[in-house]
C-alpha atoms as a printed R data frame, in Angstrom:
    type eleno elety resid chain resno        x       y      z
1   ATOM     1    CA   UNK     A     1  -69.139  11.621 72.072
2   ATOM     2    CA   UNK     A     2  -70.561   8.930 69.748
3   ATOM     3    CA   UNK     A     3  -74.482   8.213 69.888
4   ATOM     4    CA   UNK     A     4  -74.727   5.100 71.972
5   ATOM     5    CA   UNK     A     5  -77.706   3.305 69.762
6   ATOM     6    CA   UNK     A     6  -77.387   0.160 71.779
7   ATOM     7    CA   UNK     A     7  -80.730  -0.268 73.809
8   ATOM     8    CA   UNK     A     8  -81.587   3.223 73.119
9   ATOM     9    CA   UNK     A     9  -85.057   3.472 72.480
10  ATOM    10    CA   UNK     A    10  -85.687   5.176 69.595
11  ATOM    11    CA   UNK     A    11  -89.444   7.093 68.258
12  ATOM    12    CA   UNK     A    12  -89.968   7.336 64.317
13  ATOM    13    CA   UNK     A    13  -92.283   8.773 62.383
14  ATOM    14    CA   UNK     A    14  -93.242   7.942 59.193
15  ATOM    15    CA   UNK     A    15  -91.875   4.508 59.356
16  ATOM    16    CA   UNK     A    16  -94.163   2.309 57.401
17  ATOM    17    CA   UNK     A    17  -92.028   2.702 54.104
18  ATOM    18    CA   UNK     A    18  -89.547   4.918 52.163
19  ATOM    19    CA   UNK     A    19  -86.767   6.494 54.366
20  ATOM    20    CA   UNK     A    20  -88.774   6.218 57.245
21  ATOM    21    CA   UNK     A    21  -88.557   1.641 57.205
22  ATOM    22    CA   UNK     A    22  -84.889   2.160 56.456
23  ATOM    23    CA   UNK     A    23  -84.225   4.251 58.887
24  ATOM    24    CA   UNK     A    24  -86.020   2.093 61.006
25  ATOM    25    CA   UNK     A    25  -84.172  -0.826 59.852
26  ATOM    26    CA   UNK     A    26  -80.931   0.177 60.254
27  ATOM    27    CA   UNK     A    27  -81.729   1.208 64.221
28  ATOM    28    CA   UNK     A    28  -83.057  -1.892 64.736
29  ATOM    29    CA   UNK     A    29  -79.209  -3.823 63.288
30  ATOM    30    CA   UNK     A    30  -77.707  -1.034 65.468
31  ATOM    31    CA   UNK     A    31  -79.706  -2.479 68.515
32  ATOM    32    CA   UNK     A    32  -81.880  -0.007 68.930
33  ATOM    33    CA   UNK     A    33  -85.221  -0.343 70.716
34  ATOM    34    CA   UNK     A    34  -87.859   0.879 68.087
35  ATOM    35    CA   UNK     A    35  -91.458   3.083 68.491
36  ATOM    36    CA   UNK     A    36  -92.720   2.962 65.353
37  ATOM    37    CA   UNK     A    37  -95.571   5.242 63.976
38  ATOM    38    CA   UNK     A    38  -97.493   5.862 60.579
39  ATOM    39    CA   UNK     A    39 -100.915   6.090 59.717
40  ATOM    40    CA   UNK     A    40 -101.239   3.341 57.403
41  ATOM    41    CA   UNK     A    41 -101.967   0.168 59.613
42  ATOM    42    CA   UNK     A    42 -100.625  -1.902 56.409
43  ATOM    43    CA   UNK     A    43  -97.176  -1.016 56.034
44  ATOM    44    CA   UNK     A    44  -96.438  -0.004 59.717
45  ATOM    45    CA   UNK     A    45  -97.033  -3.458 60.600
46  ATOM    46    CA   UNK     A    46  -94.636  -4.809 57.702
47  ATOM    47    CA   UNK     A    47  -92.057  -2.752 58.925
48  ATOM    48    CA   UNK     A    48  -92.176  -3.622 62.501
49  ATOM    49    CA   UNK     A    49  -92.177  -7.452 61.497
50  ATOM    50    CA   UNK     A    50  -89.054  -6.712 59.764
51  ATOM    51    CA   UNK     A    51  -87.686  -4.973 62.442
52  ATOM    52    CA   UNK     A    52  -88.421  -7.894 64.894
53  ATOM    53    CA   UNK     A    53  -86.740 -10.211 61.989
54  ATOM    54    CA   UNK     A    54  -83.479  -8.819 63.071
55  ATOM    55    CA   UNK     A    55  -84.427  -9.043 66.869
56  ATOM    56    CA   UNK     A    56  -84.864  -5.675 67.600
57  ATOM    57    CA   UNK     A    57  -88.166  -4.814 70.801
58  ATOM    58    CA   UNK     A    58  -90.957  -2.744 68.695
59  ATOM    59    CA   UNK     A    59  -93.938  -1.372 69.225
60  ATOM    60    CA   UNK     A    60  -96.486   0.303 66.445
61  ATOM    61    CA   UNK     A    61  -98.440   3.585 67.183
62  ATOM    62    CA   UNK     A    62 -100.914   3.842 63.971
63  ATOM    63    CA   UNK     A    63 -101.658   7.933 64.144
64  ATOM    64    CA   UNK     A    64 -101.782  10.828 61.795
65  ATOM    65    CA   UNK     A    65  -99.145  13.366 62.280
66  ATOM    66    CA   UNK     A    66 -101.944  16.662 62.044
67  ATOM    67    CA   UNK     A    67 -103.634  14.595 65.135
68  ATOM    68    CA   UNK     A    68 -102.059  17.628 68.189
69  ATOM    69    CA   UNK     A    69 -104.114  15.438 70.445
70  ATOM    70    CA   UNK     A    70 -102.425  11.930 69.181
71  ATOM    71    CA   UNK     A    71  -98.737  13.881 69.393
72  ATOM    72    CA   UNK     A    72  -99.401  15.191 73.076
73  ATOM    73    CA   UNK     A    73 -100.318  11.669 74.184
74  ATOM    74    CA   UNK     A    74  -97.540   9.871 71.812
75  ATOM    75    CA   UNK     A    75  -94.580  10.269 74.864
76  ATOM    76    CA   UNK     A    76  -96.672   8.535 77.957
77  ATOM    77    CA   UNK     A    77  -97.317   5.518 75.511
78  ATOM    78    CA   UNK     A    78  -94.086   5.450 74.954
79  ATOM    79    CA   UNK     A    79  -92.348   5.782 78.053
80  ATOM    80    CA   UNK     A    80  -94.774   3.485 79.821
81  ATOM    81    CA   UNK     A    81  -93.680   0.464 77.135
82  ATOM    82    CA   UNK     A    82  -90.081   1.225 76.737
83  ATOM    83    CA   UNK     A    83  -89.760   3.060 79.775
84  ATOM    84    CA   UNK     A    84  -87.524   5.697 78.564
85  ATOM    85    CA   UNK     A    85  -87.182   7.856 75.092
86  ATOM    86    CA   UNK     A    86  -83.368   8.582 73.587
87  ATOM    87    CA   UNK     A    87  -83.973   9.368 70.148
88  ATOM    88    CA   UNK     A    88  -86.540  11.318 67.812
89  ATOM    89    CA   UNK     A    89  -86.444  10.872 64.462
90  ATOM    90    CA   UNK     A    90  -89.063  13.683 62.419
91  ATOM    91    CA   UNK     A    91  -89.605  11.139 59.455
92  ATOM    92    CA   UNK     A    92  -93.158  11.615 58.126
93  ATOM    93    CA   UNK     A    93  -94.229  14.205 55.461
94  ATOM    94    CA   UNK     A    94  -96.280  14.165 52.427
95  ATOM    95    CA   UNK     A    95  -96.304  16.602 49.316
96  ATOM    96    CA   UNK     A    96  -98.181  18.773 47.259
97  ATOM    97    CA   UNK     A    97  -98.780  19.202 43.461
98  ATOM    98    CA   UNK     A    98  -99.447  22.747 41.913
99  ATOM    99    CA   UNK     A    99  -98.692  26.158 41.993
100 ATOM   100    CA   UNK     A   100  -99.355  28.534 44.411
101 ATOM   101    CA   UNK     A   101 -102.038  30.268 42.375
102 ATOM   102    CA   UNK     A   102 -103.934  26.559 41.845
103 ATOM   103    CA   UNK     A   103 -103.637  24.703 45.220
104 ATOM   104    CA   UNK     A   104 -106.027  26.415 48.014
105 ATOM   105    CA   UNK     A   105 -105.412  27.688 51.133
106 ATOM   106    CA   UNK     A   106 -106.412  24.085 52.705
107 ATOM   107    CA   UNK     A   107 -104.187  22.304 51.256
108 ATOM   108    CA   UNK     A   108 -101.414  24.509 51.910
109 ATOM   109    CA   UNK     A   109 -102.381  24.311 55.564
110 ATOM   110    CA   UNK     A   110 -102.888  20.551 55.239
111 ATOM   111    CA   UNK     A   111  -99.336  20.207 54.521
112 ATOM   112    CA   UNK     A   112  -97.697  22.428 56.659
113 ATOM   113    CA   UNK     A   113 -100.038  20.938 59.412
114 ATOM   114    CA   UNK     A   114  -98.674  17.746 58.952
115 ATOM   115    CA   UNK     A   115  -94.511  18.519 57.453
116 ATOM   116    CA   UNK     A   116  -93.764  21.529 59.869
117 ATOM   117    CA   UNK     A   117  -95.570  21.761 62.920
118 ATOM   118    CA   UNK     A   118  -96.160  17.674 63.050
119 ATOM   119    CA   UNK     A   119  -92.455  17.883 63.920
120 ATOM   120    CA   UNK     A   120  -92.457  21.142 66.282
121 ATOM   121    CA   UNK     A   121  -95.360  19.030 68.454
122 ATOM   122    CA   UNK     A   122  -93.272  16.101 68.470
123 ATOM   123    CA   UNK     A   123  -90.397  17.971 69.688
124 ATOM   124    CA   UNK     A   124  -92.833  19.884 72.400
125 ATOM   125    CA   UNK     A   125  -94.025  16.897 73.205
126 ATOM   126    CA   UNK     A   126  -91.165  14.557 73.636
127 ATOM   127    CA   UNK     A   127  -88.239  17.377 74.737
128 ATOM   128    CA   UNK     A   128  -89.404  16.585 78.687
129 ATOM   129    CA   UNK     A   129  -88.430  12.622 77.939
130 ATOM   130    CA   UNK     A   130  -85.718  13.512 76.167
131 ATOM   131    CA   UNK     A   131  -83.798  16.023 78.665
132 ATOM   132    CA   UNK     A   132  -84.432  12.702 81.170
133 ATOM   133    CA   UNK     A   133  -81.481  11.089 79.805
134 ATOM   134    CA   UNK     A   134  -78.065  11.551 79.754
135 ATOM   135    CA   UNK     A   135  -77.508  11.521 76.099
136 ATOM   136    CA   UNK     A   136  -80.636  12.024 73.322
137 ATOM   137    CA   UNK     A   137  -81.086  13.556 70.122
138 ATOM   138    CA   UNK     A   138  -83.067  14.634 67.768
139 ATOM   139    CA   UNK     A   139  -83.576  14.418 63.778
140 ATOM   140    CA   UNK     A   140  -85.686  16.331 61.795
141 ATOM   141    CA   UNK     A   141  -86.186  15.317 58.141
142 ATOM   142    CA   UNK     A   142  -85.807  18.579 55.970
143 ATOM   143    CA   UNK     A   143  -85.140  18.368 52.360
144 ATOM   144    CA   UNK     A   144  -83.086  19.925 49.267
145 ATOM   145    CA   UNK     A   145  -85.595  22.065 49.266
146 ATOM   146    CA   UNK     A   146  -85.383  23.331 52.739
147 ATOM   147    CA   UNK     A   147  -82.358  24.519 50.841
148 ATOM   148    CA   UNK     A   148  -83.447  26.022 46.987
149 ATOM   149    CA   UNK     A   149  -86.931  26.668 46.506
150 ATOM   150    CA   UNK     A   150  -88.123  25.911 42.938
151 ATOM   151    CA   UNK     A   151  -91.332  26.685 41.277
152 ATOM   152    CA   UNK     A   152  -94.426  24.873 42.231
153 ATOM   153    CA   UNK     A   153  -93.168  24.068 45.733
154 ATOM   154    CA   UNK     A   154  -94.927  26.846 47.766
155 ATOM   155    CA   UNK     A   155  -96.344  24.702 50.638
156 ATOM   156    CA   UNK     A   156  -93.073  22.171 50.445
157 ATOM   157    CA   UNK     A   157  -90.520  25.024 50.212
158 ATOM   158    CA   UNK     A   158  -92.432  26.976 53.536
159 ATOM   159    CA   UNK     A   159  -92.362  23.666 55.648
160 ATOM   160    CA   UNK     A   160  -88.955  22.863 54.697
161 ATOM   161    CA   UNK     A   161  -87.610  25.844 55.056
162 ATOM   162    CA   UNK     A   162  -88.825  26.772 58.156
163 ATOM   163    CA   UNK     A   163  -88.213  23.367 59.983
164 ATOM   164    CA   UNK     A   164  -84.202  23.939 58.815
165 ATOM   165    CA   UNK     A   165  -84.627  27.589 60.933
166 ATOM   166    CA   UNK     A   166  -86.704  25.363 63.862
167 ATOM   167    CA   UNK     A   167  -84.118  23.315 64.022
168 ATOM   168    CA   UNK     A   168  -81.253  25.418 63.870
169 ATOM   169    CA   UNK     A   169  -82.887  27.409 66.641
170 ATOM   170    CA   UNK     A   170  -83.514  24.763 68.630
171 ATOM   171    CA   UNK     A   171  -80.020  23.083 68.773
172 ATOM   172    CA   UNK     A   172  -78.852  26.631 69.440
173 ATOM   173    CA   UNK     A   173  -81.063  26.912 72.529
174 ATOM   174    CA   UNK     A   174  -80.118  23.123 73.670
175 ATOM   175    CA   UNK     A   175  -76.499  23.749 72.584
176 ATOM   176    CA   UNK     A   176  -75.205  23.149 76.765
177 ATOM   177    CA   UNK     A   177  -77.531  20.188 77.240
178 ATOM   178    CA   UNK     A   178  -77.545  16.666 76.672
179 ATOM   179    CA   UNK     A   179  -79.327  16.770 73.352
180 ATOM   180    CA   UNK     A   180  -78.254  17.254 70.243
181 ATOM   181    CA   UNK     A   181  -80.248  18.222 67.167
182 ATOM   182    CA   UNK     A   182  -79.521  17.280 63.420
183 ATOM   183    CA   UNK     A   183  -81.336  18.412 60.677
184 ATOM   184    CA   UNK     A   184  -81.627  16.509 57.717
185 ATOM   185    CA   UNK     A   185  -81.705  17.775 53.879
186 ATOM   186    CA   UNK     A   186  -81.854  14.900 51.246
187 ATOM   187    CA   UNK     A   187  -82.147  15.446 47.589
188 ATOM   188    CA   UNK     A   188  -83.485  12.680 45.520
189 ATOM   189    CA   UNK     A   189  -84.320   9.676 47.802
190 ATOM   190    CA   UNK     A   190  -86.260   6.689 46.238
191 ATOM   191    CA   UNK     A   191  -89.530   6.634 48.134
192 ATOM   192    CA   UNK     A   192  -92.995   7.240 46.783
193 ATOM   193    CA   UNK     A   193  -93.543  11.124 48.269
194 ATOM   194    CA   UNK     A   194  -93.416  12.456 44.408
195 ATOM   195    CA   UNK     A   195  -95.960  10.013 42.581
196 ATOM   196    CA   UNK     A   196  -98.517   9.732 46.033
197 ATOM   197    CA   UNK     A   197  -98.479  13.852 46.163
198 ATOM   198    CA   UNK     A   198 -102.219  15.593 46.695
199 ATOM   199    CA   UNK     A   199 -103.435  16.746 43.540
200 ATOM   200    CA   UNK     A   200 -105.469  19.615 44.126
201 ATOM   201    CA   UNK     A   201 -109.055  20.136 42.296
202 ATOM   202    CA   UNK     A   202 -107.878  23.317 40.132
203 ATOM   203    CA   UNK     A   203 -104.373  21.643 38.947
204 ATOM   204    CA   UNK     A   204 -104.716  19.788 35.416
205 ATOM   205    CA   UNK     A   205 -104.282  16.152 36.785
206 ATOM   206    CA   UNK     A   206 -103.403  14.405 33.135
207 ATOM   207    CA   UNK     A   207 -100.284  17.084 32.955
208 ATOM   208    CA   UNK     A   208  -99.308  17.024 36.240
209 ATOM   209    CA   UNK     A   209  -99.138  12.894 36.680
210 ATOM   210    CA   UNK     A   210  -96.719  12.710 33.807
211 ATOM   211    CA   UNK     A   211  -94.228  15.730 35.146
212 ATOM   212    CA   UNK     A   212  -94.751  13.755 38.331
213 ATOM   213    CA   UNK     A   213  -93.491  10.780 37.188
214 ATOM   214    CA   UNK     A   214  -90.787  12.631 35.191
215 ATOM   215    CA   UNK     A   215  -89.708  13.893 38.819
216 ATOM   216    CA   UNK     A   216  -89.811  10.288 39.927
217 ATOM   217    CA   UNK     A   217  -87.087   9.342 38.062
218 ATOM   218    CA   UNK     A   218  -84.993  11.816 39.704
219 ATOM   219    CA   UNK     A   219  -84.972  10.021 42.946
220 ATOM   220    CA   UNK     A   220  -82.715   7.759 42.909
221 ATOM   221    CA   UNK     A   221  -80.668   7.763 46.168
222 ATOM   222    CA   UNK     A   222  -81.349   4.106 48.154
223 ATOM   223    CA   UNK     A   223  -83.382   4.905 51.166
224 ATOM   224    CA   UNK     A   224  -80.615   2.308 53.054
225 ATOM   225    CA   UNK     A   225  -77.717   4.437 51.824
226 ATOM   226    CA   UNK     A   226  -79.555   7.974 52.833
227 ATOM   227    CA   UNK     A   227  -80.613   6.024 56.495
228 ATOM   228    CA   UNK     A   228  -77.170   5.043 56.978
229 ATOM   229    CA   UNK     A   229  -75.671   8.717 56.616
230 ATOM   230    CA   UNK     A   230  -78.002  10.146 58.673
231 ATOM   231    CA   UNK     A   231  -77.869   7.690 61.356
232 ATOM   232    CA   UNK     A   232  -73.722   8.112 61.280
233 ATOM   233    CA   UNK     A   233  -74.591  11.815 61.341
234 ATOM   234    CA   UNK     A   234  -76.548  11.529 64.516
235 ATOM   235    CA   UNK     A   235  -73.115   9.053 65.977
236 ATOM   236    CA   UNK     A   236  -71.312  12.148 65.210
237 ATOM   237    CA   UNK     A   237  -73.891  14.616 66.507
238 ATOM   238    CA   UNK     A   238  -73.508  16.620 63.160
239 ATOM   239    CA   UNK     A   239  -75.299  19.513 63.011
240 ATOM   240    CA   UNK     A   240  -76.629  19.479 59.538
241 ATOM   241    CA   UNK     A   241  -76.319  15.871 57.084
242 ATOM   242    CA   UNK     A   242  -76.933  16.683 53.147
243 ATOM   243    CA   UNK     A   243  -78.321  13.291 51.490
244 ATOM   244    CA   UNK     A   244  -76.834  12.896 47.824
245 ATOM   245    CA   UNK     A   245  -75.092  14.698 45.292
246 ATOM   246    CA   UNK     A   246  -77.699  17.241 43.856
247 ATOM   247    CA   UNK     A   247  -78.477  18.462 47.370
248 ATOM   248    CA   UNK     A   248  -74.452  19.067 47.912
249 ATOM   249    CA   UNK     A   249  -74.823  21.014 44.518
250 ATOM   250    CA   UNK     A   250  -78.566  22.712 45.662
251 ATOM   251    CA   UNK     A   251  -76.349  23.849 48.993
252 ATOM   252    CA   UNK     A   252  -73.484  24.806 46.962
253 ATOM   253    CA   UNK     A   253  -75.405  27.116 44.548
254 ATOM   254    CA   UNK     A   254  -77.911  28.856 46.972
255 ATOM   255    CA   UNK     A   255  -74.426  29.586 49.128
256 ATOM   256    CA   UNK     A   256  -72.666  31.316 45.743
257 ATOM   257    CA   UNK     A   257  -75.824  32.637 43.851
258 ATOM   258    CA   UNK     A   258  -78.187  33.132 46.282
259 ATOM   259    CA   UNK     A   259  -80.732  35.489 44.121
260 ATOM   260    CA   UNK     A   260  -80.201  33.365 40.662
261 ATOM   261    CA   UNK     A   261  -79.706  29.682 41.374
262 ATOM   262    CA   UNK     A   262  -82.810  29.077 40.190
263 ATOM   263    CA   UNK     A   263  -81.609  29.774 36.628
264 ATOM   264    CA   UNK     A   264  -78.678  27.258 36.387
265 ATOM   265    CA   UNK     A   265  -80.995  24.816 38.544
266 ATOM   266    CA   UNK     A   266  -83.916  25.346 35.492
267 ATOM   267    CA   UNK     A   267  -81.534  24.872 32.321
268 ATOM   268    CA   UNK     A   268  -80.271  21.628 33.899
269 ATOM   269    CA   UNK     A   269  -83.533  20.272 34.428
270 ATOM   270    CA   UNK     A   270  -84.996  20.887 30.915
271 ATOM   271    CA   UNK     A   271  -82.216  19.270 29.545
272 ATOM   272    CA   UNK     A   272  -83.113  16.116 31.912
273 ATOM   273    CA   UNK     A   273  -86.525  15.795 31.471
274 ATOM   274    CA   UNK     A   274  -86.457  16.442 27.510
């Protein structure tokens, strides 16, 4: 049965930019009812006003994602101004430079604080308001590499990985109920993740900018296109939605070379970034 986006009222995180606005965006020309979070005040208000632009209801939670307290309170804020909750979307995340050898134990926690178990609480958190209706889902952003786990992606790779299993699991477990989970992996989605990434004190900043903004020019899937194909996922209730052709070819590999993808995946981007 198709997703009925039409007054649904739908909570996403992450929203003020990137994936996270389109996605947004395009709920709001489906005629979806929009909750809106981030934690910059700035850009969640832009886009809610563009939201609004197209005549869709919003309202704007500003709130960190590592905030357990903020999460846990998130749902009665929501339910008492839309009065009901059809649709998660597990948007926000934020990245990491360095290896594992120079990034510390806090920021490794930092992240995974904030990309893996900032969705798991909004899942605890919201599954009550969700089970309330007849039809609700849930979307939770992975990533290519929730799928092939290069080098200098420690923190990334564990958070990614382990919200694919999460989800899995979960949909699994809610497999005879009303709500269906799809988890998302996109490859290279133009959004600012790569060049705003935490630099940690140990990691060579000057080196590490300009590989940076080598990887930025990897991303190069619209954030409209990659909102639209997840959203038609979710009308589908697909299980899993790949975003753009190098995570189709990630997925591909890691399926037929499981224990030496990573040297195919390394020659082709040398030759790219020469």
């Amino acid at each position: 049965m198709a997703f009925p986006f039409r007054d649904a009222v739908a909570v996403v995180t992450g929203a003020g930019g990137g994936l996270g606005q389109a996605l947004a965006l395009d709920l709001a020309k489906r005629g979806a009812r929009l909750a809106l979070t981030d934690r910059n005040p700035e850009t969640l208000a832009k886009s809610c006003e563009a939201c609004r632009a197209v005549g869709a209801e919003v309202s704007e939670h500003m709130f960190d994602m590592a905030d357990a307290a903020a999460v846990a309170a998130l749902p009665d804020v929501v339910v008492e101004r839309h009065g009901r909750v059809d649709l998660l979307v597990n948007n926000a995340g934020v990245a990491l430079a360095g290896t594992f050898e120079q990034i510390g134990l806090d920021d490794f926690e930092w992240l995974m604080n904030i990309n893996f178990y900032g969705p798991v609480r909004m899942c605890k958190a919201f599954l009550p308001a969700l089970k309330a209706r007849p039809t609700a889902h849930i979307v939770n952003i992975s990533s290519l590499f929730g799928l092939v786990a290069p080098p200098g992606q420690t923190a990334y790779c564990a958070a990614k990985f382990g919200l694919r299993g999460f989800s899995e699991s979960l949909r699994h477990e809610l497999w005879d109920t009303n709500i269906g989970v799809t988890v998302v992996h996109p490859g290279g989605i133009r959004t600012s993740i790569a060049l705003s990434a935490r630099i940690p004190a140990g990691v060579n900043s000057t080196d590490l900018e300009e590989q940076l903004r080598k990887f930025d020019a990897f991303l190069t899937t619209d954030p409209a296109d990659a909102a639209r194909t997840i959203l038609d996922g979710v009308d589908r209730r697909a299980p899993r939605v790949l975003i753009g052709a190098d995570a189709r070819r990630g997925d591909i590999l890691q399926r037929l070379m499981p224990g030496t993808y990573w040297k195919i995946m390394k020659r082709g981007l040398e030759r790219a970034m020469k």
